[in-house]
Backbone as JSON, one array per atom type, in Angstrom:
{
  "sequence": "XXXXXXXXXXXXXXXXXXXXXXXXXXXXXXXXXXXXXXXXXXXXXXXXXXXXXXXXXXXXXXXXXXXXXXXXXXXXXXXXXXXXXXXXXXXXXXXXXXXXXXXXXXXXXXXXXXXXXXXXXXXXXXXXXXXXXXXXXXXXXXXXXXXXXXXXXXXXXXXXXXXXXXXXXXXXXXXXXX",
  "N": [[35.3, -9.27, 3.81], [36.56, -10.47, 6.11], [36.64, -7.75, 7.7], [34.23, -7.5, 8.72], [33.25, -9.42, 10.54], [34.45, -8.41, 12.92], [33.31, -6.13, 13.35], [31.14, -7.55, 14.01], [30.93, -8.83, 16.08], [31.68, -6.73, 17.96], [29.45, -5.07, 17.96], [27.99, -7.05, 18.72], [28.44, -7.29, 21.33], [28.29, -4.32, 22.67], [25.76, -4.3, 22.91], [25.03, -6.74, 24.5], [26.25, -5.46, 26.45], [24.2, -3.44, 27.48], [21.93, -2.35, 30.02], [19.39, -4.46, 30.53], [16.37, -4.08, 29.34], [13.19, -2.65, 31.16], [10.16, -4.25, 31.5], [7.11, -3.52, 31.02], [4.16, -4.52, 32.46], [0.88, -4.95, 30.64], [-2.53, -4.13, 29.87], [-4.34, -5.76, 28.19], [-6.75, -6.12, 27.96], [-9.87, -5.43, 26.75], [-12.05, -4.5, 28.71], [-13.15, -1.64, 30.43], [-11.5, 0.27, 28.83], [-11.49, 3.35, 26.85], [-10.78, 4.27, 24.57], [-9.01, 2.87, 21.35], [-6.44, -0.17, 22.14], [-3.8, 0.59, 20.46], [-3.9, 3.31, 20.18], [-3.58, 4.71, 22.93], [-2.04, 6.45, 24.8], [-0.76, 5.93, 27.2], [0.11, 3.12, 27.5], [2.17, 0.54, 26.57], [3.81, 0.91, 23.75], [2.63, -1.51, 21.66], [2.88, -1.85, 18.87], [2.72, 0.45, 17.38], [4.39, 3.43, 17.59], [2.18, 6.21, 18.71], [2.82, 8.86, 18.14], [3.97, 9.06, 15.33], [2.65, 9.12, 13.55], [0.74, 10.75, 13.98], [-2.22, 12.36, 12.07], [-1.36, 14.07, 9.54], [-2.09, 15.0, 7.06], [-3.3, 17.47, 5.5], [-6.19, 19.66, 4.33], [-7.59, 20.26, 1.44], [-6.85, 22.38, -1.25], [-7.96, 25.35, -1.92], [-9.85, 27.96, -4.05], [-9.47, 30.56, -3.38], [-9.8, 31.54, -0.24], [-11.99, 32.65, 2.2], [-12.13, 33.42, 4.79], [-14.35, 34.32, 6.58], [-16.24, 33.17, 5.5], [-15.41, 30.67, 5.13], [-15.17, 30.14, 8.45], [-18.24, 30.22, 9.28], [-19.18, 28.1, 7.81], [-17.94, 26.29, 9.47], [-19.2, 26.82, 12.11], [-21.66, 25.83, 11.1], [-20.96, 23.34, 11.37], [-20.05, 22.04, 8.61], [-17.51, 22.07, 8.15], [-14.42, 21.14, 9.3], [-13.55, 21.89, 12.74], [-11.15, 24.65, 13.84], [-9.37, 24.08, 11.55], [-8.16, 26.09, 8.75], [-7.98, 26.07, 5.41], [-5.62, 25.52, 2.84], [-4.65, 28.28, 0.6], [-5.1, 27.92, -2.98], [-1.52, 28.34, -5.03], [-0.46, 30.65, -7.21], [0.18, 29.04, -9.26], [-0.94, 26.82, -9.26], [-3.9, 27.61, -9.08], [-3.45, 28.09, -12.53], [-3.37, 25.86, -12.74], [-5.43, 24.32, -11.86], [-7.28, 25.93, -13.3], [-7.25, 25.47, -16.59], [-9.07, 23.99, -18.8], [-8.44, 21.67, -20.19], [-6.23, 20.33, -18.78], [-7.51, 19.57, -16.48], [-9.42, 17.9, -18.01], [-7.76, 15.45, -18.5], [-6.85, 14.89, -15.94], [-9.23, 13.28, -15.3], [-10.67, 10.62, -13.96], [-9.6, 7.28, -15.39], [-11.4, 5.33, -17.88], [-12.46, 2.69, -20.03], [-13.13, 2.31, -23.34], [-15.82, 0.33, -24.57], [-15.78, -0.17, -27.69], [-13.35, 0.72, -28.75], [-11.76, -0.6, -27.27], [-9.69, 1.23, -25.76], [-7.93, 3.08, -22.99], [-9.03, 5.58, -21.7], [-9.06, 9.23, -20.47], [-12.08, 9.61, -18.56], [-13.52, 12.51, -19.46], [-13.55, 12.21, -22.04], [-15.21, 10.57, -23.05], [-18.21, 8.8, -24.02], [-20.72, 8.64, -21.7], [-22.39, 4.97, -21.85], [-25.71, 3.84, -21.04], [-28.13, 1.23, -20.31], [-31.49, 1.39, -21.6], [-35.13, 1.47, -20.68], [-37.63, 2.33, -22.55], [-40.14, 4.98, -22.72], [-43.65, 4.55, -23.19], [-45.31, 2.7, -26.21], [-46.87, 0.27, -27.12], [-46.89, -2.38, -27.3], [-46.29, -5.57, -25.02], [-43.82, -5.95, -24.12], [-41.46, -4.1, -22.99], [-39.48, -1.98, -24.22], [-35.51, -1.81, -24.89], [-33.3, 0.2, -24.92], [-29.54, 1.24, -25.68], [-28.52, 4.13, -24.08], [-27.13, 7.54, -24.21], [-25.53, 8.64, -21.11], [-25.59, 11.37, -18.54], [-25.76, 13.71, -19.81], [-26.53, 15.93, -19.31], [-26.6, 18.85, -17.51], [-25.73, 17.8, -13.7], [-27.29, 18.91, -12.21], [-29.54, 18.7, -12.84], [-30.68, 16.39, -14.33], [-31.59, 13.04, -13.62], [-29.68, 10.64, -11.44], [-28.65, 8.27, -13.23], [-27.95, 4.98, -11.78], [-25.94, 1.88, -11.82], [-25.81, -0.49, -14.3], [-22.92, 0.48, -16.81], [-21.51, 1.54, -19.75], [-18.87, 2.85, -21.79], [-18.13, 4.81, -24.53], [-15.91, 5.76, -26.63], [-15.61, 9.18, -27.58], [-15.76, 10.07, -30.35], [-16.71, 10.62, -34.15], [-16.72, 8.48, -36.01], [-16.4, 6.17, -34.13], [-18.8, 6.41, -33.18], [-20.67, 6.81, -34.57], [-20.21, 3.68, -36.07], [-20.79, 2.45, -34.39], [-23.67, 3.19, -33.91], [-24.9, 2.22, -36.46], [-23.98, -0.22, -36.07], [-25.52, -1.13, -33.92]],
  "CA": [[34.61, -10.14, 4.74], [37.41, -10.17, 7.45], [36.62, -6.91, 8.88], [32.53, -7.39, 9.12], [32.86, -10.24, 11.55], [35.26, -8.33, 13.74], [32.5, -5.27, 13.55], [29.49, -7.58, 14.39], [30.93, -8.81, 17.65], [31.66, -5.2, 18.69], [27.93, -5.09, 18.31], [26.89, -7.85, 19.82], [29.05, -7.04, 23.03], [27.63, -3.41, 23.16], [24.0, -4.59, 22.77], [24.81, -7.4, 26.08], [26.74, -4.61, 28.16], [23.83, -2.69, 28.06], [21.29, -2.83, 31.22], [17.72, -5.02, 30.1], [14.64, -3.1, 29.43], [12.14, -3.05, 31.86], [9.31, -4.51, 30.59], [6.16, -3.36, 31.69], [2.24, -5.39, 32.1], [0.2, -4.04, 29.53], [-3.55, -5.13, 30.27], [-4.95, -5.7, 26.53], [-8.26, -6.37, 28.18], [-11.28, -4.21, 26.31], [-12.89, -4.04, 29.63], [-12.58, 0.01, 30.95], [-11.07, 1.16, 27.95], [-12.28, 4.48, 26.36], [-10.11, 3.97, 23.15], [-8.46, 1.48, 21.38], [-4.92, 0.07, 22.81], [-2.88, 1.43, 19.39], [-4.14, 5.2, 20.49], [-3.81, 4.65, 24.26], [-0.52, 6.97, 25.03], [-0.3, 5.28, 28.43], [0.23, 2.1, 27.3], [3.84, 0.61, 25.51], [3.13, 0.88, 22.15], [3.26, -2.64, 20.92], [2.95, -2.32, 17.67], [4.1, 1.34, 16.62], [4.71, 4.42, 18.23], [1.28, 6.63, 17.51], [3.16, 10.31, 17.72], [4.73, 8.9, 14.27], [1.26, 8.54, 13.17], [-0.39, 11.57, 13.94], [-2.41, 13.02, 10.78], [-0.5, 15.22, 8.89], [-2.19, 15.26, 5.9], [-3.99, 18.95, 5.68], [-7.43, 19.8, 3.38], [-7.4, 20.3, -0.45], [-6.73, 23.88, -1.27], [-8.88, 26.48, -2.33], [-9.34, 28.51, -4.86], [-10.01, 31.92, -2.5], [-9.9, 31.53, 1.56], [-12.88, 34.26, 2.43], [-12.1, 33.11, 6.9], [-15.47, 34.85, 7.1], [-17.08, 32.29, 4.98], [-14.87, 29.32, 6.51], [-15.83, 30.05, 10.08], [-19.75, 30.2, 8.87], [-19.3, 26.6, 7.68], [-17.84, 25.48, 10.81], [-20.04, 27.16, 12.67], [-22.69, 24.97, 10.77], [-20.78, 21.74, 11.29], [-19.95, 21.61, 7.58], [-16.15, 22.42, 7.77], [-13.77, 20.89, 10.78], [-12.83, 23.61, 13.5], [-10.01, 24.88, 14.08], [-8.61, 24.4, 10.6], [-7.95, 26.85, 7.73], [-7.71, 25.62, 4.11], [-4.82, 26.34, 2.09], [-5.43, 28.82, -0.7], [-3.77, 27.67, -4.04], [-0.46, 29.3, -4.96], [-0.7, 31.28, -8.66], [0.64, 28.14, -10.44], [-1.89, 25.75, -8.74], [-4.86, 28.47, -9.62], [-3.76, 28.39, -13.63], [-3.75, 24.73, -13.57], [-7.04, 24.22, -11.73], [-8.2, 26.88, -14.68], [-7.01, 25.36, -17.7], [-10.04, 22.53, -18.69], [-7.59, 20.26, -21.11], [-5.33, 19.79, -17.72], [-8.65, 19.07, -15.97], [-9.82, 16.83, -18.53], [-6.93, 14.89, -17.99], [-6.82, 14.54, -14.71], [-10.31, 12.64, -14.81], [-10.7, 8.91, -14.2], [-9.48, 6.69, -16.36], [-12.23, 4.11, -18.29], [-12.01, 1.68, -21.34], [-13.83, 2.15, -24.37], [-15.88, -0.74, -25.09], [-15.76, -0.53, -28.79], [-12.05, 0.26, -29.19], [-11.08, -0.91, -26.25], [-8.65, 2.38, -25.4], [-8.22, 3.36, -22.1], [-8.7, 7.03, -21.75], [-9.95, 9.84, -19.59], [-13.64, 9.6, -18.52], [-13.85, 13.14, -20.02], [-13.57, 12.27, -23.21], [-15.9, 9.26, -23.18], [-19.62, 9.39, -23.38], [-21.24, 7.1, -20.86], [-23.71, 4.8, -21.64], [-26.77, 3.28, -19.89], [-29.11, 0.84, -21.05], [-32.93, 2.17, -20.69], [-36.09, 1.46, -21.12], [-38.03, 3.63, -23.28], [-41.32, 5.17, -22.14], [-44.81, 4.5, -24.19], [-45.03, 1.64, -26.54], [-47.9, -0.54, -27.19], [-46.45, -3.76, -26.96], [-46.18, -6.03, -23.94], [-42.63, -5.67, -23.87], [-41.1, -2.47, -23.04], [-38.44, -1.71, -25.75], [-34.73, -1.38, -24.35], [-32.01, 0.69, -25.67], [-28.25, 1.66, -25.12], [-28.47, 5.77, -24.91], [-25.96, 8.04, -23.51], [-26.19, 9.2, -19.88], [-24.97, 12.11, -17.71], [-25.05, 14.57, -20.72], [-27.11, 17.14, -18.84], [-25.56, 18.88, -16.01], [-26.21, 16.81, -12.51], [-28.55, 19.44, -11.44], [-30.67, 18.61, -14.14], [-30.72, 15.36, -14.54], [-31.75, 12.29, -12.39], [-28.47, 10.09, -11.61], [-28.71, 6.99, -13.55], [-27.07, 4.01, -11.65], [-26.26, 0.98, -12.22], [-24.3, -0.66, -15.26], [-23.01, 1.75, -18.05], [-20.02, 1.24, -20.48], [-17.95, 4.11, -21.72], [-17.81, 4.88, -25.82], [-15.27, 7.24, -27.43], [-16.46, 10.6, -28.45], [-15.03, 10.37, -31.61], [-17.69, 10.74, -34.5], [-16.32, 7.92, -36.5], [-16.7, 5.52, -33.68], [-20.21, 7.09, -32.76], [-21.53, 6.08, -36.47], [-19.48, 2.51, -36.08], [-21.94, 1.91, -33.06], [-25.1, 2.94, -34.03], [-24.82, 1.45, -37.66], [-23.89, -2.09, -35.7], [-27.04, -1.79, -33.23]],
  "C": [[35.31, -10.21, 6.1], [36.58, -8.97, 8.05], [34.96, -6.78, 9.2], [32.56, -8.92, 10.41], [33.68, -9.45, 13.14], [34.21, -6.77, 14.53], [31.0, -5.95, 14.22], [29.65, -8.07, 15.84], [31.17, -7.61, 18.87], [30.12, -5.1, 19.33], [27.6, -5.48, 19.05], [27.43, -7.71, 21.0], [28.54, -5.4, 23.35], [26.39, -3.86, 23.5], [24.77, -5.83, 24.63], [25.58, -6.28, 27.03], [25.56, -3.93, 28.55], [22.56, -3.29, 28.71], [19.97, -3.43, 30.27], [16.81, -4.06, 30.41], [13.74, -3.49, 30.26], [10.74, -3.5, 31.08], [7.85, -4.37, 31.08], [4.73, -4.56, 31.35], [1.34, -4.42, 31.37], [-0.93, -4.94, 29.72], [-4.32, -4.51, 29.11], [-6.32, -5.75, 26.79], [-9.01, -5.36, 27.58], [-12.11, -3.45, 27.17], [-12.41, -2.95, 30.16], [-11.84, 1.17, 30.01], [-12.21, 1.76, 27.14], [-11.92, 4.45, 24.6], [-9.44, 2.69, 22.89], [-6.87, 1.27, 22.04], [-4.26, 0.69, 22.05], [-3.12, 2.78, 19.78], [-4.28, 5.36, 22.06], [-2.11, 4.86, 24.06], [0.28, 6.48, 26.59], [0.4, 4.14, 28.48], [1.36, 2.14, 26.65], [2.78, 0.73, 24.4], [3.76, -0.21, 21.42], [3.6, -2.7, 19.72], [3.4, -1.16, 16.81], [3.42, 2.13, 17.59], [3.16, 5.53, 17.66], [2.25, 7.99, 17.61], [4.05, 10.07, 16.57], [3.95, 8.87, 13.12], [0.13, 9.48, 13.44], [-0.49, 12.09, 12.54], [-2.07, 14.42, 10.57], [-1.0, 15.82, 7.98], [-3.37, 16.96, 6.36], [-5.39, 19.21, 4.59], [-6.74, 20.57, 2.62], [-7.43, 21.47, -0.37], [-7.67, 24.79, -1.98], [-8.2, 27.39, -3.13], [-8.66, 30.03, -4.29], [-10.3, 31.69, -1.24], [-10.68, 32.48, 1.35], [-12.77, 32.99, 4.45], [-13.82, 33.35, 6.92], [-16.1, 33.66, 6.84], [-16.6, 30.86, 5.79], [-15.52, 29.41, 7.43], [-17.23, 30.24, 10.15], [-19.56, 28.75, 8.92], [-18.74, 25.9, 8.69], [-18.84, 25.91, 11.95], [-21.55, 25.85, 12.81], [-22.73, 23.34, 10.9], [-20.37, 21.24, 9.76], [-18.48, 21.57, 7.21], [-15.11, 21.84, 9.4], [-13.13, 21.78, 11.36], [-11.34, 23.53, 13.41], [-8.64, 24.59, 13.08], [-8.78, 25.16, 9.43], [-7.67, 26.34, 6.4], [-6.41, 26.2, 3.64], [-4.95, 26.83, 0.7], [-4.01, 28.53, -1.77], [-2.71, 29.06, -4.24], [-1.28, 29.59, -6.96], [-0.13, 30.16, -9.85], [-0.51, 27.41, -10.45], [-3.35, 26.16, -9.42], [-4.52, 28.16, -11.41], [-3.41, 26.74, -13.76], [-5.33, 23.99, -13.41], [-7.98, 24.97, -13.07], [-8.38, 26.14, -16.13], [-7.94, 23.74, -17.69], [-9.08, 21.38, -19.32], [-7.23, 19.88, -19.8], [-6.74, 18.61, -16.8], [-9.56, 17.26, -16.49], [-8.83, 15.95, -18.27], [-6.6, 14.31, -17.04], [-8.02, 13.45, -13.96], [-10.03, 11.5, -14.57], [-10.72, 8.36, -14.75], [-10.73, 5.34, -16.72], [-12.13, 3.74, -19.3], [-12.88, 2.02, -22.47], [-14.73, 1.01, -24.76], [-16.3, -1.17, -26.34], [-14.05, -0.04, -29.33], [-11.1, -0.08, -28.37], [-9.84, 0.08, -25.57], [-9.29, 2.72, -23.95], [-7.5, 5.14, -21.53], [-9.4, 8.03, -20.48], [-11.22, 9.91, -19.6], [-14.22, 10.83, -19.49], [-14.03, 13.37, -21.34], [-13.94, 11.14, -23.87], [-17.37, 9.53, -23.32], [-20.28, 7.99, -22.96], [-22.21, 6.59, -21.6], [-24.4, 3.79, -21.32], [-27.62, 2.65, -20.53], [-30.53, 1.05, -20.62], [-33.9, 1.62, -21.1], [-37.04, 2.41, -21.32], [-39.44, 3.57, -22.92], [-42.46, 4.77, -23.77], [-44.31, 3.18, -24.69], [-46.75, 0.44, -26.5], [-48.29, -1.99, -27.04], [-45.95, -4.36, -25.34], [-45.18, -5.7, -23.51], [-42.38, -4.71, -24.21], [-39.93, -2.53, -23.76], [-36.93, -0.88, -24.62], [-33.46, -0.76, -25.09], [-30.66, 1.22, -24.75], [-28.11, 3.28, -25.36], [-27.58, 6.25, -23.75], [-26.53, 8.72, -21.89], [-25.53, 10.45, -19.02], [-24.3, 13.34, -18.89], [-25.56, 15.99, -20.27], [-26.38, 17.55, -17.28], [-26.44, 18.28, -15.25], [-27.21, 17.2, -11.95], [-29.97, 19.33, -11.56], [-31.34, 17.38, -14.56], [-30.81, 14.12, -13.08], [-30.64, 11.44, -12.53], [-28.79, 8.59, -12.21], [-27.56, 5.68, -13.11], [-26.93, 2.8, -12.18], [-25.06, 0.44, -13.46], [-24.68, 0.2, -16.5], [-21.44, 0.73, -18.49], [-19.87, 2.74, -20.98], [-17.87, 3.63, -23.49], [-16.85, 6.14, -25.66], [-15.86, 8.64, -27.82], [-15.79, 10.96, -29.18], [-16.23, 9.82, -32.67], [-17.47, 9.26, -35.33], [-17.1, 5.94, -35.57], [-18.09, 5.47, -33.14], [-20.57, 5.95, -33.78], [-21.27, 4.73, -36.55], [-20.41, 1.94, -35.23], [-23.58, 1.62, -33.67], [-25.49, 2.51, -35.39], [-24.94, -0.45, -37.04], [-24.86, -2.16, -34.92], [-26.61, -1.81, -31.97]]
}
């Protein structure tokens, strides 16, 4: 403890020898500005510095760069100019490949008959519907699975769903209880 008080007045006598910062008028007003003040390089930067803050982050990698094809889709407005994708490396490629990894990687949701919280891929959604035909006033509603046909194929059912197991055990456990 002795030698930290003998180090913080060092400090504090460098910090007063040295000359005061000029401090410039910064006019926060909205009126004439093109951007906001945080991205106005003219201005101090009250609140952080933006060249600490430019985006770095780069687009998701590809499996196969074809440039030709890139610079088509920017062309079209579908791809942002003047950047290049990065094409996966040969590790990246055999994990994108392998479906278990894939499955895995999905979004996690709950079961709501054993309450486990597992990958979406290994869940089967489902949607409560109302069933076409029927003779009775009331249209007849059931809990049936949804999004088992590919997307192309199928119309997107929104709305509320719950998530079962796809385990046959718990299947039969369901539709036995109703």
């Amino acid at each position: 403890m002795p030698r930290l008080i003998p180090r913080l007045l060092r400090a504090l006598d460098h910090v007063r020898s040295q000359p005061p910062r000029s401090s410039q008028e910064v006019d926060i007003s909205p009126h004439g500005r093109t951007q906001s003040i945080l991205l106005d390089r003219n201005a101090l930067r009250l609140i952080y510095r933006h060249a600490r803050y430019e985006r770095s982050k780069g687009l998701a990698p590809y499996v196969y760069v074809s440039k030709a094809r890139w610079r088509a889709k920017q062309m079209r407005g579908r791809a942002p100019l003047g950047v290049l994708p990065r094409e996966m490396t040969k590790e990246e490629r055999s994990f994108h490949a392998n479906p278990y990894l894939r499955m895995l990687g999905s979004p996690l949701r709950q079961c709501f008959q054993t309450g486990w919280l597992l990958p979406r891929e290994l869940m089967i959604r489902m949607t409560p519907m109302r069933l076409p035909g029927g003779s009775s006033e009331r249209p007849v509603c059931t809990f049936l699975p949804s999004g088992l046909e590919h997307p192309a194929f199928s119309r997107f059912q929104g709305g509320r769903s719950s998530y079962l197991l796809c385990y046959k055990p718990v299947v039969d456990f369901v539709r036995r209880k109703g």
